[in-house]
DRENDO-1510 file (C-alpha; in Angstrom, 1 decimal, always signed):
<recs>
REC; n; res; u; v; w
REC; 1; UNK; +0.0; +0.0; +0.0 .
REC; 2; UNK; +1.0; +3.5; -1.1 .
REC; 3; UNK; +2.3; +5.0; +2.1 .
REC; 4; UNK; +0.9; +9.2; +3.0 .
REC; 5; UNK; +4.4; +10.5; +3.1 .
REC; 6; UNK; +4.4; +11.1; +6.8 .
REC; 7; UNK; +6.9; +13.3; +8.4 .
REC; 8; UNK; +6.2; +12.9; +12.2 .
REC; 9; UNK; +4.1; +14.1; +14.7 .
REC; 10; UNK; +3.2; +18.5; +14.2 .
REC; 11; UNK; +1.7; +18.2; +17.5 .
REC; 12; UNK; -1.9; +18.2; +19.2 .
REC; 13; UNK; -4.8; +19.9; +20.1 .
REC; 14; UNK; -6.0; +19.9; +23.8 .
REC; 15; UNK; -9.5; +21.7; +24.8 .
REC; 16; UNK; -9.5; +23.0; +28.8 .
REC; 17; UNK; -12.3; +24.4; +30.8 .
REC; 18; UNK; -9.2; +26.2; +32.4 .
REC; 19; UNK; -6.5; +28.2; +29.9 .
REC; 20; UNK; -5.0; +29.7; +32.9 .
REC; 21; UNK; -4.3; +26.2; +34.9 .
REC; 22; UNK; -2.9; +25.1; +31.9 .
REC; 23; UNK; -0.2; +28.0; +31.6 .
REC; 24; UNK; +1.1; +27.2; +34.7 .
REC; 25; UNK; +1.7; +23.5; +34.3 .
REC; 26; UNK; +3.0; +23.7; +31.3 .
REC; 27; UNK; +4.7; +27.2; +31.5 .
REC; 28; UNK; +5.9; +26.6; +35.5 .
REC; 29; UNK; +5.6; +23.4; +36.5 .
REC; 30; UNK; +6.7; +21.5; +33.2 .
REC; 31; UNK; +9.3; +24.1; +31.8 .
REC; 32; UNK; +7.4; +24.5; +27.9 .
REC; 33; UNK; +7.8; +27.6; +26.1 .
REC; 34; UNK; +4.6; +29.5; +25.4 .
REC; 35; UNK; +5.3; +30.2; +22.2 .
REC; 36; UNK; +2.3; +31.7; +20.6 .
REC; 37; UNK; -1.2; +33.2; +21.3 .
REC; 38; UNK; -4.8; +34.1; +19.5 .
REC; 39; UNK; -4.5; +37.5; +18.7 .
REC; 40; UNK; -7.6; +39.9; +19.3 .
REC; 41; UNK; -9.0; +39.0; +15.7 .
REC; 42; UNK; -9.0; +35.1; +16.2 .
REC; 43; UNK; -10.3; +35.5; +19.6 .
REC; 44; UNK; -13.3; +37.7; +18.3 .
REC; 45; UNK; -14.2; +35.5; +15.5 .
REC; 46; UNK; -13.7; +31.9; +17.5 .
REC; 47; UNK; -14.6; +33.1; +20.3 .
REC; 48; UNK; -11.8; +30.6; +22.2 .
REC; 49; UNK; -8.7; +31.5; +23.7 .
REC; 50; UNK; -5.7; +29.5; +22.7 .
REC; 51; UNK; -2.0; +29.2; +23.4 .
REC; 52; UNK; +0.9; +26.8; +22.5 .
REC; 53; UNK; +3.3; +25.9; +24.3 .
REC; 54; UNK; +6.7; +24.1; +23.1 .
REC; 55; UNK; +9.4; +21.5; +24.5 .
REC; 56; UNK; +11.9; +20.1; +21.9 .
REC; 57; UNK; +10.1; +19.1; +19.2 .
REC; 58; UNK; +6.7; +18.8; +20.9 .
REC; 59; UNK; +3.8; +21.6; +20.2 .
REC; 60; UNK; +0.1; +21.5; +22.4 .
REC; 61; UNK; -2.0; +24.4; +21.3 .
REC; 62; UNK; -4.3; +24.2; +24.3 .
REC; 63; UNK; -7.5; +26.4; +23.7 .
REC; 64; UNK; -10.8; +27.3; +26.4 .
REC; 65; UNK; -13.9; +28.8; +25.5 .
REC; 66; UNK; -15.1; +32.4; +25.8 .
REC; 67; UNK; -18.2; +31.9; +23.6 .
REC; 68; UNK; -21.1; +29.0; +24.3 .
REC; 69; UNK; -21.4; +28.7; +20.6 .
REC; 70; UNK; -17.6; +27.9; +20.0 .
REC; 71; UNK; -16.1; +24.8; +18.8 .
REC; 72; UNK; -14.5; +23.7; +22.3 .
REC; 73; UNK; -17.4; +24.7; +24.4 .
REC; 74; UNK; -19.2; +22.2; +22.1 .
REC; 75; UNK; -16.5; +19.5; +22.7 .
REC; 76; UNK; -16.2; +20.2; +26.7 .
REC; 77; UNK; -20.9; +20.1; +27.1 .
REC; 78; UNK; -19.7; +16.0; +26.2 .
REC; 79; UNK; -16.2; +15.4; +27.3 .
REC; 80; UNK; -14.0; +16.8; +30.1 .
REC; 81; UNK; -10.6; +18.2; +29.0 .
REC; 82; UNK; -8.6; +16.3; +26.8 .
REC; 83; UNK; -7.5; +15.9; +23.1 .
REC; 84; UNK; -9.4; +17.0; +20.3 .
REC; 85; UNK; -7.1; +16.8; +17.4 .
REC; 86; UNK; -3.6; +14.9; +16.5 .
REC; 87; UNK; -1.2; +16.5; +14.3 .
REC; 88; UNK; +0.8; +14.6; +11.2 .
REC; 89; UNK; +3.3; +16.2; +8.8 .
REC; 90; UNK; +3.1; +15.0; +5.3 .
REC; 91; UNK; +5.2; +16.0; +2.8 .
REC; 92; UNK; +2.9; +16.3; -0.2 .
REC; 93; UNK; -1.0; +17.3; +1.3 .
REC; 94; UNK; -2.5; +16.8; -2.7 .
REC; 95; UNK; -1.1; +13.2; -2.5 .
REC; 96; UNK; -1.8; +12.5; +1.3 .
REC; 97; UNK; -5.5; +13.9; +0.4 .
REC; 98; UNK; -6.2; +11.7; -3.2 .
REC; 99; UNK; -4.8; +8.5; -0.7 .
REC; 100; UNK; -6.8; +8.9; +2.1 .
REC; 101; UNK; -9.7; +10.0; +0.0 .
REC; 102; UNK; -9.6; +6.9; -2.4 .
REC; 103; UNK; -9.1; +4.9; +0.8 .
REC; 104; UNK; -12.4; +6.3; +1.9 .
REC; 105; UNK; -11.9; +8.1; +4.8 .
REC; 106; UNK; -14.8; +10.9; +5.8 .
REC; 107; UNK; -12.9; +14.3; +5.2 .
REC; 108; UNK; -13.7; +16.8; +7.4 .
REC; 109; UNK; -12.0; +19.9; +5.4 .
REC; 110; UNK; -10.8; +20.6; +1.8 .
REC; 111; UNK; -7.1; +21.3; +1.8 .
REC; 112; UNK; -6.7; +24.8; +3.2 .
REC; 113; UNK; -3.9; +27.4; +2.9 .
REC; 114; UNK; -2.5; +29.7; +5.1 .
REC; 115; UNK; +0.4; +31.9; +6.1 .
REC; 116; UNK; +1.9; +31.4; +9.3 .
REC; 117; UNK; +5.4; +33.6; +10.1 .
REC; 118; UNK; +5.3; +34.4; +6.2 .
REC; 119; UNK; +5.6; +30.1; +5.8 .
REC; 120; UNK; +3.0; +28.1; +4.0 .
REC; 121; UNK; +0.7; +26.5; +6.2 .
REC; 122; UNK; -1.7; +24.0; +4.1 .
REC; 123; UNK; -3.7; +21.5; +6.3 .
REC; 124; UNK; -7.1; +19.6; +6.4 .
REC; 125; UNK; -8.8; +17.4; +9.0 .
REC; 126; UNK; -10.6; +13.9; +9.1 .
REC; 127; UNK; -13.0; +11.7; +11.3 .
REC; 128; UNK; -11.5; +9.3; +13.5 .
REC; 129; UNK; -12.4; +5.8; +14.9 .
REC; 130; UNK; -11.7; +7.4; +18.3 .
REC; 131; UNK; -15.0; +9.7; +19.0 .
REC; 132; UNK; -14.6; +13.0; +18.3 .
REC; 133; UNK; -10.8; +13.6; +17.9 .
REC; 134; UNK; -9.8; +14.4; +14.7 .
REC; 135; UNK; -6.7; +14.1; +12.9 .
REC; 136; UNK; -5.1; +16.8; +10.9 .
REC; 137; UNK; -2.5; +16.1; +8.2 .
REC; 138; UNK; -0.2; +19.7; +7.1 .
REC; 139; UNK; +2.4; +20.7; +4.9 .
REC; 140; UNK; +4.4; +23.7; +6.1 .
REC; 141; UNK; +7.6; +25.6; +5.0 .
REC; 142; UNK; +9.9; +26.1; +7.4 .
REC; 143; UNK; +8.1; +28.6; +10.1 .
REC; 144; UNK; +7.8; +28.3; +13.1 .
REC; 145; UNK; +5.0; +25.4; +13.3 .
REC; 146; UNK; +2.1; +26.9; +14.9 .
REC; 147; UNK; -1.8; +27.3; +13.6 .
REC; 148; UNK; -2.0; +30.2; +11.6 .
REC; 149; UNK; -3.7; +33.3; +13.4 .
REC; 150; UNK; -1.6; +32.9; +16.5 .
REC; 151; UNK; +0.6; +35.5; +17.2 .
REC; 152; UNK; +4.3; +34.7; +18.0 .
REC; 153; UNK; +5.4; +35.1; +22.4 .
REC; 154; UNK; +8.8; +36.3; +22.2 .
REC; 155; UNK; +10.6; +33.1; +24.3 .
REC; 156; UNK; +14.0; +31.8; +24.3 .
REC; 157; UNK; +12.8; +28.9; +22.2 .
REC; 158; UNK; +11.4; +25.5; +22.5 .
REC; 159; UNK; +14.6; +24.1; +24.8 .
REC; 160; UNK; +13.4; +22.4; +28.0 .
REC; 161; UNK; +15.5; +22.0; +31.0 .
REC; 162; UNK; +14.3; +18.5; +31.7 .
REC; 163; UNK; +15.3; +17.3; +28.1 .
REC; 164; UNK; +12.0; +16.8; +26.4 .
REC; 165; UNK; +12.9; +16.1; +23.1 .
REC; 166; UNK; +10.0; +14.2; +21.1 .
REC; 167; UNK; +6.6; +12.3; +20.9 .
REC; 168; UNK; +7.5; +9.0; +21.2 .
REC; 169; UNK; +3.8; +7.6; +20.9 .
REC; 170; UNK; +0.4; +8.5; +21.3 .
REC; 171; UNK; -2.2; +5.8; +23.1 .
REC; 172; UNK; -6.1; +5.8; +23.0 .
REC; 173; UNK; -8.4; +4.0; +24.8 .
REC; 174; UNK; -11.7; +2.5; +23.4 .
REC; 175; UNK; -14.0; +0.0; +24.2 .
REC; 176; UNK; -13.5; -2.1; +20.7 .
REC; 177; UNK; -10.1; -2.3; +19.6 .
REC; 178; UNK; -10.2; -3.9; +16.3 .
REC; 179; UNK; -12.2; -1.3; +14.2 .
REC; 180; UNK; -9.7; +1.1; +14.9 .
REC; 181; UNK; -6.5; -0.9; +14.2 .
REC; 182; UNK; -8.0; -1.8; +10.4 .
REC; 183; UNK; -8.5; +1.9; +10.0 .
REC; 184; UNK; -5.3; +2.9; +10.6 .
REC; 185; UNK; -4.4; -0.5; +8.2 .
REC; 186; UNK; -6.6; +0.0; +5.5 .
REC; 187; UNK; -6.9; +4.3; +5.4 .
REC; 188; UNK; -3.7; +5.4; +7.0 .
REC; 189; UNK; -1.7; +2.2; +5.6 .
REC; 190; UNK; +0.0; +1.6; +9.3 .
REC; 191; UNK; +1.8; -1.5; +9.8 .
REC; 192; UNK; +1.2; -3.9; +12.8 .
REC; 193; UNK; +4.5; -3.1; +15.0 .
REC; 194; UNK; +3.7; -4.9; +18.6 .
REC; 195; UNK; +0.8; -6.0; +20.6 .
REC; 196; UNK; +0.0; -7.5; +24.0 .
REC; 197; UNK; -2.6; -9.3; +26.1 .
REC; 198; UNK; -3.5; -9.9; +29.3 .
REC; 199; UNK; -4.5; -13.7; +29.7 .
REC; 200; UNK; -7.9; -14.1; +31.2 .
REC; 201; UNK; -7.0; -17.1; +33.4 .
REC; 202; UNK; -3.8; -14.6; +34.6 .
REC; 203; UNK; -6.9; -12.3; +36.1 .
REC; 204; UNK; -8.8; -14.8; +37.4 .
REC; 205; UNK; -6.0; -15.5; +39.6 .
REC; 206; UNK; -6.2; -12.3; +41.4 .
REC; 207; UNK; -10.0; -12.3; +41.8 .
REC; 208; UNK; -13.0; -10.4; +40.9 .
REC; 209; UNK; -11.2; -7.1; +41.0 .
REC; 210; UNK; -8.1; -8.1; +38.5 .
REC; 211; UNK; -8.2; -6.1; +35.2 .
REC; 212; UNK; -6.7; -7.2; +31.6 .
REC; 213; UNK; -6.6; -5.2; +28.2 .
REC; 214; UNK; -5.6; -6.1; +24.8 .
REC; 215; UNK; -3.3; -3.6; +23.2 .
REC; 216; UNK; -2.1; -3.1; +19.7 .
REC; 217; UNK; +0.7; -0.8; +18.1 .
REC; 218; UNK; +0.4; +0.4; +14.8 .
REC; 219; UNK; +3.3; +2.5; +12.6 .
REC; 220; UNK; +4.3; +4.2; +9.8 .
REC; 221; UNK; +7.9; +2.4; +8.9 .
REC; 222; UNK; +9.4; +5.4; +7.4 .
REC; 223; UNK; +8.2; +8.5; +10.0 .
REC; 224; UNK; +8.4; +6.3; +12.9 .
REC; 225; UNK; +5.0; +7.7; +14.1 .
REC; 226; UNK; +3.6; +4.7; +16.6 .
REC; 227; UNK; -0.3; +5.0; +17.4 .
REC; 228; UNK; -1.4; +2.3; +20.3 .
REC; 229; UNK; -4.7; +1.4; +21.1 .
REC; 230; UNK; -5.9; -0.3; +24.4 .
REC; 231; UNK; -9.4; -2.1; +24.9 .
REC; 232; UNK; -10.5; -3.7; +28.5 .
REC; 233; UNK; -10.5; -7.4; +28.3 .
REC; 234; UNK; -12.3; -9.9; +30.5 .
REC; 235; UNK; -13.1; -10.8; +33.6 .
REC; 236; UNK; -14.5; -7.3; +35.3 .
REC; 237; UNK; -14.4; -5.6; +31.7 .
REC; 238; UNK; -16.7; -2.6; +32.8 .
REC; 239; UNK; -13.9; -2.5; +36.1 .
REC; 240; UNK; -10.7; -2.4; +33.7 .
REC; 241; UNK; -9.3; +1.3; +33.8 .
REC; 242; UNK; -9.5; +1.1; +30.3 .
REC; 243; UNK; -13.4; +0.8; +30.0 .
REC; 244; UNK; -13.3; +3.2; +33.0 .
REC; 245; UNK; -11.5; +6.0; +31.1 .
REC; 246; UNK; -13.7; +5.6; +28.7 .
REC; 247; UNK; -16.6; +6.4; +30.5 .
REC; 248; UNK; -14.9; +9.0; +32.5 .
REC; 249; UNK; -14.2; +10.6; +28.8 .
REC; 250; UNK; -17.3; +10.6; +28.1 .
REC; 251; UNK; -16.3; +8.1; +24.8 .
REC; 252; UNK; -13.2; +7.1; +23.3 .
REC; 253; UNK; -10.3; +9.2; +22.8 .
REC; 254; UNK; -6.2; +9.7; +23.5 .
REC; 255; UNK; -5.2; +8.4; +27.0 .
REC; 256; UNK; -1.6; +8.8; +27.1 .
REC; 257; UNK; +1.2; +10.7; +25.2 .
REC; 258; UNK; +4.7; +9.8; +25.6 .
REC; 259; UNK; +7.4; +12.1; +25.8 .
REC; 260; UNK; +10.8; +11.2; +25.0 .
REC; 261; UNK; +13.7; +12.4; +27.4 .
REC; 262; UNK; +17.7; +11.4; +27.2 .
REC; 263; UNK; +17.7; +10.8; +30.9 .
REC; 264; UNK; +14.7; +10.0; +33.4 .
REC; 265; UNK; +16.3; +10.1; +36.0 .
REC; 266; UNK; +17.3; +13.7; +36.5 .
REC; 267; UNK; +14.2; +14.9; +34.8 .
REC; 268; UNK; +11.9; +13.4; +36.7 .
REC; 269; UNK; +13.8; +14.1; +40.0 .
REC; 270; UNK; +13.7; +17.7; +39.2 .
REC; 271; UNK; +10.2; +18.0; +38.4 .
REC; 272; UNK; +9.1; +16.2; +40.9 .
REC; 273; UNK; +11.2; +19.3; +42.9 .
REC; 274; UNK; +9.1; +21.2; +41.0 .
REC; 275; UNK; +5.4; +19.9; +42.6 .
REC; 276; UNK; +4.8; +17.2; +39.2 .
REC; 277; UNK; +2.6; +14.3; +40.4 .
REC; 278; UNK; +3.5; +10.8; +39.1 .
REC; 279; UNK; +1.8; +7.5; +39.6 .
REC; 280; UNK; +3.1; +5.2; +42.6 .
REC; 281; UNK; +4.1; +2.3; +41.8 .
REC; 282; UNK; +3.5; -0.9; +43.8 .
REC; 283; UNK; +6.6; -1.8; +46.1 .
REC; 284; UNK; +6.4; -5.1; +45.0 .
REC; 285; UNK; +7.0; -3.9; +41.7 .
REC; 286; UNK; +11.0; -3.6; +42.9 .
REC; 287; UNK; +11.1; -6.7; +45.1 .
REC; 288; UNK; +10.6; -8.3; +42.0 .
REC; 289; UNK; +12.6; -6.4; +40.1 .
REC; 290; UNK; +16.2; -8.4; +39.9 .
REC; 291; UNK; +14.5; -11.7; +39.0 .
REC; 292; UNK; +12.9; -9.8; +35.8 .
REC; 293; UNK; +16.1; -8.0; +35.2 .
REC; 294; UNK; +17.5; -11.3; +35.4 .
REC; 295; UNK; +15.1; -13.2; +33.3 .
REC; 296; UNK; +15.2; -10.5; +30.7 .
REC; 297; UNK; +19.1; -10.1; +30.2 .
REC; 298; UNK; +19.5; -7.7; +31.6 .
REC; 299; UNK; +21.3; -8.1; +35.2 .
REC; 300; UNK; +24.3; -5.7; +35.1 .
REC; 301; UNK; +23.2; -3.4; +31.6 .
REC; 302; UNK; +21.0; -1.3; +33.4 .
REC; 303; UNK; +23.3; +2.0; +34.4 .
REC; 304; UNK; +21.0; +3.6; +36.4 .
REC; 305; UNK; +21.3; +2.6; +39.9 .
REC; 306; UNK; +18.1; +0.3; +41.1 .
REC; 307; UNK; +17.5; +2.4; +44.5 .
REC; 308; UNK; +17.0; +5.5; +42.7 .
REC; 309; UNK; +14.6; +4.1; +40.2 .
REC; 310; UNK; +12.9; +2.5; +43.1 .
REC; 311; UNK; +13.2; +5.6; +44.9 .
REC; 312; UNK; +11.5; +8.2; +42.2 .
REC; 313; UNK; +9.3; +5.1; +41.1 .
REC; 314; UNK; +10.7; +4.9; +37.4 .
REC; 315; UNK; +9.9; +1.6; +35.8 .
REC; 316; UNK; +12.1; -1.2; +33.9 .
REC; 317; UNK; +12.0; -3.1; +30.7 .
REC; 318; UNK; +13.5; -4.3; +27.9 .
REC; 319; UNK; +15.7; -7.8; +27.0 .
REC; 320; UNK; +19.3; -8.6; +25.6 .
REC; 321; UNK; +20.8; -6.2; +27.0 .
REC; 322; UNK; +18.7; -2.8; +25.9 .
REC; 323; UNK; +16.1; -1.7; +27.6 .
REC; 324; UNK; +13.8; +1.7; +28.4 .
REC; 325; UNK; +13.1; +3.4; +31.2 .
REC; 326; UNK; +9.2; +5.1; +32.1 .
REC; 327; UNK; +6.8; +6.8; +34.5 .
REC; 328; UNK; +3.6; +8.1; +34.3 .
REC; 329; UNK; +2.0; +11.5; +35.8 .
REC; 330; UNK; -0.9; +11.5; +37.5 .
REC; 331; UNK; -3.6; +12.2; +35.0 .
REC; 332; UNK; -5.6; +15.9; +35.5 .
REC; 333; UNK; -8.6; +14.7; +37.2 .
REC; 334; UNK; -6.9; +13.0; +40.3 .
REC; 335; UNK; -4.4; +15.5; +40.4 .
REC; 336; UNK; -6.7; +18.5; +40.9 .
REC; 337; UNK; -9.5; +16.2; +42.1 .
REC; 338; UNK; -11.9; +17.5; +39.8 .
REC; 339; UNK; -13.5; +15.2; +37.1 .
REC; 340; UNK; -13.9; +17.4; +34.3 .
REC; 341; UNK; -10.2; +17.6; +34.1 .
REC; 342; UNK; -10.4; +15.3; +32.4 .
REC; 343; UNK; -8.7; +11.2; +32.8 .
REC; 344; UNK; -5.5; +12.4; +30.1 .
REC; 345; UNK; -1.5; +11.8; +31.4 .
REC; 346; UNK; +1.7; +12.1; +30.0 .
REC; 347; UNK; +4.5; +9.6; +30.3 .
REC; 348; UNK; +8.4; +10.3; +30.3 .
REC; 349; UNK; +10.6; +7.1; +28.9 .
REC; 350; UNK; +13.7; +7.4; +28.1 .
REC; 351; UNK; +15.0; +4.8; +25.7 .
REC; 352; UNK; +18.2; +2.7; +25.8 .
REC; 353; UNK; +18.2; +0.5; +22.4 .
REC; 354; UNK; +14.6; -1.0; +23.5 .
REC; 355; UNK; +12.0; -0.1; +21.2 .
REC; 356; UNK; +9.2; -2.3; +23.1 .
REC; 357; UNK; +6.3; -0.8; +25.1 .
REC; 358; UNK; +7.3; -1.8; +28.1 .
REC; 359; UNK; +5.0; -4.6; +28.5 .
REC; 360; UNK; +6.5; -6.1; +31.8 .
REC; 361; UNK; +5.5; -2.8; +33.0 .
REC; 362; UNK; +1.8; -2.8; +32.2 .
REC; 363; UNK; +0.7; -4.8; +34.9 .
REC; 364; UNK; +1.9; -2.3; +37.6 .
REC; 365; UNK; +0.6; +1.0; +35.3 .
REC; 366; UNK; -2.8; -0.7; +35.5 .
REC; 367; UNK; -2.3; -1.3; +39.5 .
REC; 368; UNK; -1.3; +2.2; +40.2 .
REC; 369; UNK; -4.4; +3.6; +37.9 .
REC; 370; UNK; -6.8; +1.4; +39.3 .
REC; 371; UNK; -5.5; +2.4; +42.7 .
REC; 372; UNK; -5.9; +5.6; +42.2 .
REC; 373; UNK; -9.8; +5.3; +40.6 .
REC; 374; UNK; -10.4; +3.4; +43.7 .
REC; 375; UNK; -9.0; +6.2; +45.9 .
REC; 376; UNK; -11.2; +9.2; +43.5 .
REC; 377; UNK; -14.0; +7.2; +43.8 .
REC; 378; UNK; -14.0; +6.5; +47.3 .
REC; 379; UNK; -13.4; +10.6; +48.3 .
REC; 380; UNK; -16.1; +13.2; +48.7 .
REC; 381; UNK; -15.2; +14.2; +45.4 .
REC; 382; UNK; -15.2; +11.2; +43.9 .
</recs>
């Protein structure tokens, strides 16, 4: 199949109730450039308020409404906060559009052109398997890559003192897995690249409250662009904190992205200095951890030292010798115990020749979430 010419990622669009929270976890607590604005005019005509904010390559234009009619107050009457639109470069749009057209996907938008920094900006949007996000496919020069309309912040540029460098992978969650992985199959022309599965008799083991998921990557060979989807799997598939995202999002949509960092270890030591939340993870999680390391191959290749990965909670995996290294914040609303916040986290992994998912890892990710659904549900606010 004719590949779309895909670049990478141009970045994502995330709707809040609350701009100004925003600002100051991405600005202050996370160390992103804001590095662009809607200007009087956009603001006027939308009638939203949006700003982007930059770390290495990484751009989220996050936007709130200041109208009832706008596009985002539409989007936030049926979701909480979270991610309305993923961003793909393509090299040729007219080619990327007569694929995906041919392929039958439902075009939102007609190629559209633009200036942005005196650049050319050409984009257009289609429907999703995943609800209501979108996915946007642009062609740029070589401006600074932000949605025409915005006006530049002056800044000292995307740099990021805890090393954020890239998207490494974007998950959604959904109650029916399948659908979605032929789309991106048979319309985007993504390869299978890795899945996993949580056996059901491995659940049943634990009891009525165990969880399971099956969990498929798809990729574009060329770009590198890796697009995982998770659905719950039996027993207790309306308990499985994927079915329960779901319904806390109000539908399917983008769970997780993960950012890429050279070193973990001092980035997520200084934001959590800096009052970042991240998930616990089970202490028997590290008891166990030099029999896996063991089992995988890799007793001895891991450089970081064990205590302080136990210490900042930083998880393991990998085999022959390379591995990766990841964490998980807290997603928005556990962290400011409010549920329109929205069920959306980020993850930090840091990659050492391993180009896995970290699927040793999943079973304690799905402990400390479903701890901490337990824990929101169980509060007053809950």
């Amino acid at each position: 199949m004719d590949t779309l010419g895909l670049l990478g990622y141009d970045g994502f669009d995330f709707a809040v109730a609350n701009l100004g929270r925003s600002r100051r976890f991405y600005a202050e607590l996370m160390d992103w450039a804001e590095i662009a604005r809607s200007g009087p005019e956009m603001v006027r005509r939308d009638g939203e308020e949006s700003a982007v904010f930059a770390a290495g390559d990484v751009r989220v234009r996050v936007t709130a409404s200041l109208r009832g009619n706008s596009r985002t107050a539409r989007f936030l009457r049926r979701h909480p906060d979270g991610i309305t639109a993923v961003a793909f470069r393509v090299a040729d749009l007219d080619r990327a559009w007569r694929l995906l057209e041919a392929r039958g996907a439902t075009m939102i938008s007609a190629p559209l052109d633009a200036r942005a920094q005196g650049a050319a900006y050409r984009h257009f949007e289609i429907a999703t398997p995943l609800g209501e996000v979108v996915y946007r496919f642009v062609e740029r020069g070589d401006g600074e890559p932000f949605v025409p309309g915005l006006e530049p912040v002056p800044a000292a540029g995307p740099g990021n003192r805890f090393g954020i460098e890239a998207i490494d992978h974007i998950t959604s969650n959904t109650v029916t897995m399948t659908p979605v992985a032929l789309w991106y199959r048979e319309v985007l022309g993504l390869e299978r690249y890795w899945d996993i599965e949580f056996h059901t008799a491995e659940m049943e083991r634990d009891g009525p409250q165990g969880s399971g998921l099956r969990s498929i990557v798809m990729w574009d060979r060329t770009s590198g662009i890796k697009l995982a989807t998770n659905e719950p799997l039996r027993p207790a598939f309306h308990d499985s904190q994927i079915n329960v995202f779901v319904e806390q999002n109000r539908g399917a949509g983008v769970q997780h992205i993960a950012l890429r960092v050279p070193a973990i270890l001092p980035a997520v030591t200084a934001l959590a200095e800096r009052g970042v939340e991240f998930l616990a993870t089970p202490a028997a999680y590290y008891q166990m951890l030099p029999e896996r390391l063991e089992r995988l191959g890799l007793t001895g290749k891991v450089r970081e030292p064990l205590d302080e990965l136990r210490r900042h909670g930083i998880l393991v995996d990998g085999k022959a010798g390379r591995y990766l290294l990841q964490i998980f914040l807290r997603d928005a609303s556990a962290l400011y115990q409010e549920e329109q916040a929205g069920p959306f986290f980020y993850e930090i992994i840091q990659r050492e020749g391993h180009q896995g998912f970290g699927e040793g890892n999943f079973r304690a990710l799905f402990e400390a979430i479903e701890r901490e659904q337990f824990l929101a549900h169980a509060s007053p606010m809950g």
